[in-house]
Backbone as a printed PyTorch tensor [residue, N CA C, xyz], in Angstrom:
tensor([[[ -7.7820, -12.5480,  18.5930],
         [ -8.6750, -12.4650,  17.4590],
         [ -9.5350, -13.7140,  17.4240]],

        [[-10.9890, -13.7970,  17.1130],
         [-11.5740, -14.5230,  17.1940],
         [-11.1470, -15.1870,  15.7650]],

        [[-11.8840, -16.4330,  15.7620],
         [-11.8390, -17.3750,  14.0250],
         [-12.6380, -16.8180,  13.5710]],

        [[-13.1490, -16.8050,  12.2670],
         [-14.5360, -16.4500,  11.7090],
         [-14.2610, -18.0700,  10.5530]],

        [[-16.0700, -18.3920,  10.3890],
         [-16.0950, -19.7130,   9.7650],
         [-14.7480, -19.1720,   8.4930]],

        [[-14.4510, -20.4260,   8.1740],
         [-13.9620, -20.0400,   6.8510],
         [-12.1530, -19.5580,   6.7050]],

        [[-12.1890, -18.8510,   7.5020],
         [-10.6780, -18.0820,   8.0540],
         [ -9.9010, -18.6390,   8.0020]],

        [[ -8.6370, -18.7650,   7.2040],
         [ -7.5270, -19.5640,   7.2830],
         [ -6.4670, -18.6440,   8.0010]],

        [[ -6.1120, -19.6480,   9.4050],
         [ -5.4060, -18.1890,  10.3780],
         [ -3.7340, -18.5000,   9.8550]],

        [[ -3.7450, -18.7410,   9.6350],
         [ -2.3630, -19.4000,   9.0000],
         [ -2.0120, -18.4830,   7.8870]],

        [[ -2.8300, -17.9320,   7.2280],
         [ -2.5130, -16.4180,   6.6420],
         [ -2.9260, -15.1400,   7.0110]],

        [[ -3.7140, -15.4630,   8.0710],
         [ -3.7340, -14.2050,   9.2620],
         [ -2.1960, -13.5800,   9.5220]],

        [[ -1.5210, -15.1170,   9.7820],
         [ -0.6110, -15.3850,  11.0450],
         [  0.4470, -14.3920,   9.5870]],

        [[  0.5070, -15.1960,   8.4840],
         [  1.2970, -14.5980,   7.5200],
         [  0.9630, -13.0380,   7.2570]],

        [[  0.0060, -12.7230,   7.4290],
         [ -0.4600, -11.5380,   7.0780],
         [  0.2520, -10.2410,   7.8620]],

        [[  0.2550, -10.7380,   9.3350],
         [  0.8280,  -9.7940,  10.3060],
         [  2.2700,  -9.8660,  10.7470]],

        [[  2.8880, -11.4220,   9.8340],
         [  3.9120, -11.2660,   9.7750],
         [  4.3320, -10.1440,   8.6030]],

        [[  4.1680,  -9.9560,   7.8770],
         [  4.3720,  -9.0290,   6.7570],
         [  4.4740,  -7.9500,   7.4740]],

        [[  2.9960,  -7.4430,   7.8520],
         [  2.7160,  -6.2460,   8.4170],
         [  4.0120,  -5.8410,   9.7410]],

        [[  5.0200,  -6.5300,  10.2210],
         [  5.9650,  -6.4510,  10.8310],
         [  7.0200,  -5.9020,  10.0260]],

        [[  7.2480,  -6.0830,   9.1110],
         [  8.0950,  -6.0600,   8.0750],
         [  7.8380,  -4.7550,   6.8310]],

        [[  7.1190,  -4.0080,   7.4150],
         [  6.2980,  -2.9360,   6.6150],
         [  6.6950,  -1.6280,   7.2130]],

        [[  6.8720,  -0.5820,   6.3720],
         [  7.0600,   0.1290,   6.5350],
         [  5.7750,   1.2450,   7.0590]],

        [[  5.0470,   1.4760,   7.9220],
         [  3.8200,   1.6260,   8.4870],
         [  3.5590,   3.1760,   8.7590]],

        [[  4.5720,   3.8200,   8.9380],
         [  4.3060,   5.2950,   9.2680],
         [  3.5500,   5.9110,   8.5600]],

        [[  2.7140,   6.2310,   7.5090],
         [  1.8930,   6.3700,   6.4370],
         [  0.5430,   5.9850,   6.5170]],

        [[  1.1350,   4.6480,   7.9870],
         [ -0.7300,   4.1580,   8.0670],
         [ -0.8710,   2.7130,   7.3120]],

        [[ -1.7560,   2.2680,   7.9050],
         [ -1.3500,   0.3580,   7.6680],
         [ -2.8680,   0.5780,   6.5240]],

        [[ -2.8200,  -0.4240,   5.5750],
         [ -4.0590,  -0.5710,   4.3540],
         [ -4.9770,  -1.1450,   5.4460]],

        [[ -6.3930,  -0.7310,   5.0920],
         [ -7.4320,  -0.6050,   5.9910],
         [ -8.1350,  -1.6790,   5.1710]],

        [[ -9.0220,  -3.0580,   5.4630],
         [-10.2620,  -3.2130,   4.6480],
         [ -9.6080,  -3.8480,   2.7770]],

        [[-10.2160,  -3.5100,   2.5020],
         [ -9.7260,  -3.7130,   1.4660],
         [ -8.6390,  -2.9590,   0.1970]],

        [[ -8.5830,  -1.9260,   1.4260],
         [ -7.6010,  -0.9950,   0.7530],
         [ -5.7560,  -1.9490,   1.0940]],

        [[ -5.9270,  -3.0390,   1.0590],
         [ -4.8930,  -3.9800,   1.0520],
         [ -4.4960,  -4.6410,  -0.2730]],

        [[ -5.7410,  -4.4910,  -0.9640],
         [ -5.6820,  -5.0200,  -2.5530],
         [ -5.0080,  -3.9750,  -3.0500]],

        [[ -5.5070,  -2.7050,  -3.1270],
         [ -5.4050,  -1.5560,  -3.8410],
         [ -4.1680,  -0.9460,  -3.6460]],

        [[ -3.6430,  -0.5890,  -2.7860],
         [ -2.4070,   0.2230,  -1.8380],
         [ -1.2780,  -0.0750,  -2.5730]],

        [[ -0.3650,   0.5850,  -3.1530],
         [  0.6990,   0.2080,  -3.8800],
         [  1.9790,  -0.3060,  -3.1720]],

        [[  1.8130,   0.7190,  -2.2580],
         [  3.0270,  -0.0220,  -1.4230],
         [  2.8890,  -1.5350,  -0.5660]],

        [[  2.2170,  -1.2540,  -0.0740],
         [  1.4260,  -2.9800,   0.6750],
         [  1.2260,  -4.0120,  -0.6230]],

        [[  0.9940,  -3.7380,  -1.5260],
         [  0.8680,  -4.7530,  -2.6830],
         [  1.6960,  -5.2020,  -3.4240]],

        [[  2.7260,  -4.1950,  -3.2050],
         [  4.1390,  -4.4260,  -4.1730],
         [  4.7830,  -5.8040,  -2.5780]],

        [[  4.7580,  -5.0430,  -1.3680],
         [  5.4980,  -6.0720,  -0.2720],
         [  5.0360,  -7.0770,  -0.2690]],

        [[  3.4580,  -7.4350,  -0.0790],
         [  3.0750,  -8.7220,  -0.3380],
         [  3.5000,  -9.6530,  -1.5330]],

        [[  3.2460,  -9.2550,  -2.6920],
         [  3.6300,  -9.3190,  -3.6380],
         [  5.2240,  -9.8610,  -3.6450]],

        [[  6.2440,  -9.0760,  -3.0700],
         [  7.7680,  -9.6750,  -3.0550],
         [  7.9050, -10.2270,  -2.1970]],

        [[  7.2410, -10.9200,  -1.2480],
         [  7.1410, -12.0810,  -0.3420],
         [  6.5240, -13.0610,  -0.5110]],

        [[  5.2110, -13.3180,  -1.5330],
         [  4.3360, -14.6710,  -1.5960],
         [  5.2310, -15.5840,  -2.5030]],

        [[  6.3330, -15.4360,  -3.0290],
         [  7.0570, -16.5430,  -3.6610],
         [  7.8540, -17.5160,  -2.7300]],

        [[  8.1170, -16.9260,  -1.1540],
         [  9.0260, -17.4270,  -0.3330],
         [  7.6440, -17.8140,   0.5150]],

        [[  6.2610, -17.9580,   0.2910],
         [  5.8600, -18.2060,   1.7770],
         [  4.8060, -19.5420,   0.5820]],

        [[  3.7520, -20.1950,   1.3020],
         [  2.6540, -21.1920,   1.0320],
         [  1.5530, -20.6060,   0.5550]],

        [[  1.4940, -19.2660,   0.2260],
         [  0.6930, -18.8750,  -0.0820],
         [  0.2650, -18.2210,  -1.4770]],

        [[ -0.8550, -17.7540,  -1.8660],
         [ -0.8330, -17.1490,  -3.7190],
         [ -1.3470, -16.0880,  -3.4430]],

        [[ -1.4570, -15.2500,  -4.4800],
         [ -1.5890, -13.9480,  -3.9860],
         [ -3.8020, -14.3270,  -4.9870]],

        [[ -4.2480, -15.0640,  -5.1890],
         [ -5.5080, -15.1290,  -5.4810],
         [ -5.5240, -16.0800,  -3.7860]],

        [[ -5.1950, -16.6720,  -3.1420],
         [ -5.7210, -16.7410,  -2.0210],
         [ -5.4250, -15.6110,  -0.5870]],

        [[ -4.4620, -14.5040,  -1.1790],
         [ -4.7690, -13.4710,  -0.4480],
         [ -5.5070, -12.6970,  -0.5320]],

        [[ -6.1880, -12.6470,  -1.7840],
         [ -7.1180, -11.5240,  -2.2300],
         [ -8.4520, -12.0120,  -1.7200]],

        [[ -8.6800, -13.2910,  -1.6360],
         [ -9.8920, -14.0050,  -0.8470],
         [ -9.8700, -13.9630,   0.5120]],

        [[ -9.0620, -13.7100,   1.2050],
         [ -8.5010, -13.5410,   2.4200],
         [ -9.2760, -12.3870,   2.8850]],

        [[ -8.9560, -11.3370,   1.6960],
         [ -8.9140,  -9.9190,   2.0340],
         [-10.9910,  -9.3500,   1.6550]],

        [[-10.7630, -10.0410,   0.4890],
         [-12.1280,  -9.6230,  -0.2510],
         [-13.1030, -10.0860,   0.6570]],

        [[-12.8070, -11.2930,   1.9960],
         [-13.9630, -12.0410,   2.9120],
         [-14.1970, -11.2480,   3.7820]],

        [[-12.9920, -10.4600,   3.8840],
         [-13.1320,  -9.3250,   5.3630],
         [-12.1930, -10.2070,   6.6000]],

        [[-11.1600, -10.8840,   6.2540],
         [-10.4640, -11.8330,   7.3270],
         [ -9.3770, -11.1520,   7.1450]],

        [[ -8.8400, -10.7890,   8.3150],
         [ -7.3250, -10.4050,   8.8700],
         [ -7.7410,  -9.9130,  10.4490]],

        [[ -6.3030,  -9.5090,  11.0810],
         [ -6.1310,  -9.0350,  12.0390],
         [ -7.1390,  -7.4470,  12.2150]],

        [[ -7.3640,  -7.4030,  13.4520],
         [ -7.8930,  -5.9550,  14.0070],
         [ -6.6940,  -4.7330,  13.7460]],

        [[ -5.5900,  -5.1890,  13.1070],
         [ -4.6610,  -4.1890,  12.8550],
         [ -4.8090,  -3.3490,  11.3710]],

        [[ -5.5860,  -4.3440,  10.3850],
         [ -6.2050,  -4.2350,   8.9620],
         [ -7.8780,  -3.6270,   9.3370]],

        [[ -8.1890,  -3.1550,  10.4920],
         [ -9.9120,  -2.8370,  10.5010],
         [-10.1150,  -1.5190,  11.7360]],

        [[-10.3140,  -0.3740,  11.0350],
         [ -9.7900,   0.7360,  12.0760],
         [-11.3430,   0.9610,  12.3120]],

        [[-11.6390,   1.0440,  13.3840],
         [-12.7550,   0.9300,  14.4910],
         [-13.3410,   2.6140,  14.1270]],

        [[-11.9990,   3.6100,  14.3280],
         [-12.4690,   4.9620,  14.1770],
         [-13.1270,   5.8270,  12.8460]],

        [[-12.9020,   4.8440,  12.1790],
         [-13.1550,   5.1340,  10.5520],
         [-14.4110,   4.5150,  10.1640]],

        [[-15.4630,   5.4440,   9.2030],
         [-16.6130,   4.8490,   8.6570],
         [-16.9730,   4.0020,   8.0340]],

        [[-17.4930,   3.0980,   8.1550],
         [-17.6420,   1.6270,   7.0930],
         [-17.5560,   1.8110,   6.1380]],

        [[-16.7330,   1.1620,   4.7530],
         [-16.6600,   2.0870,   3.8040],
         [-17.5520,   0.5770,   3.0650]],

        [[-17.4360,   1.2580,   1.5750],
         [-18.6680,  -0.1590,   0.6490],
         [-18.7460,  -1.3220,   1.0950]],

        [[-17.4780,  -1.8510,   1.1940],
         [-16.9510,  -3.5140,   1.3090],
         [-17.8700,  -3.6770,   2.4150]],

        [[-18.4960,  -3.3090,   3.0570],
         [-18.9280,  -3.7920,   4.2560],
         [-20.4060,  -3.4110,   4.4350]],

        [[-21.0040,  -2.5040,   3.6520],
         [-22.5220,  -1.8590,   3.6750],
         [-22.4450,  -0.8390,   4.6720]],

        [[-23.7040,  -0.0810,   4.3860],
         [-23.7390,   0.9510,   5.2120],
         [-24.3440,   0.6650,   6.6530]],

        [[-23.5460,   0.7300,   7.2430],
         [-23.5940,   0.7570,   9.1070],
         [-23.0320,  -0.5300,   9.6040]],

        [[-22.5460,  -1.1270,   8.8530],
         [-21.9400,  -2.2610,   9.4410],
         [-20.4420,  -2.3920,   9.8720]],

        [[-20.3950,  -3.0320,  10.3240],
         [-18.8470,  -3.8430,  10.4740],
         [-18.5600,  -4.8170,  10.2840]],

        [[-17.0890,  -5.3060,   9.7940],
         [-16.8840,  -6.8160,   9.7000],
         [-16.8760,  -7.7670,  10.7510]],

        [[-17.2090,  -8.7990,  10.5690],
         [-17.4080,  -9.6750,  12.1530],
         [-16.4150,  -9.6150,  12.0700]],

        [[-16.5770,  -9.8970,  13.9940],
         [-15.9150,  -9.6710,  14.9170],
         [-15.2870,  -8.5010,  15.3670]],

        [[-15.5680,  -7.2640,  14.7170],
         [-14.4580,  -6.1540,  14.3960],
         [-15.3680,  -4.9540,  15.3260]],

        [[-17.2600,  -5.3130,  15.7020],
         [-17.5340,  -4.3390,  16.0410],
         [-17.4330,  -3.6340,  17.4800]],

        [[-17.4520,  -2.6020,  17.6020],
         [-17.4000,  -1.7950,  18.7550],
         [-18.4280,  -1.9840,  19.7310]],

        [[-17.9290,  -1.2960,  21.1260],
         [-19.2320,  -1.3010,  21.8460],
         [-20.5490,  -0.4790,  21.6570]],

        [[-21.4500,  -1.0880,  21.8590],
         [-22.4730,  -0.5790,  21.5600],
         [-23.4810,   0.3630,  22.8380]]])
């Protein structure tokens, strides 16, 4: 994964540790559907007391468009968070 300015990978790194720890068959929260998702929000949520992190600096995390290519599904249409025809850096396809 590339850096993007700004990116604190250190809750990347936390981020996909979670996402290990997740119950995924259902499909991993896409975008910003990481805020929203009940189940992903409740897990984050019962883990940010044991880690360095707050859950208002995960939501900035999330709201910037920073995480892993495992949070940004390539096959799926850009949805608002991102405008129409775009992608989040670093995330786009070949052209």
């Amino acid at each position: 994964m590339a850096e993007r300015e700004g990116e604190d990978l250190n809750l990347t790194d936390y981020e996909n540790f979670l996402l290990a720890r997740f119950d995924s068959r259902d499909g991993v929260p896409q975008g910003l559907e990481r805020l929203t998702n009940e189940r992903w929000v409740a897990h984050v949520q019962a883990d940010l007391p044991k880690s360095d992190f707050t859950w208002e600096e995960y939501e900035f995390h999330c709201k910037s468009g920073f995480g892993d290519e495992w949070f940004f599904d390539q096959d799926r249409p850009p949805g608002e968070e991102w405008g129409e025809g775009e992608r989040p850096p670093g995330k786009t396809g070949p052209t």
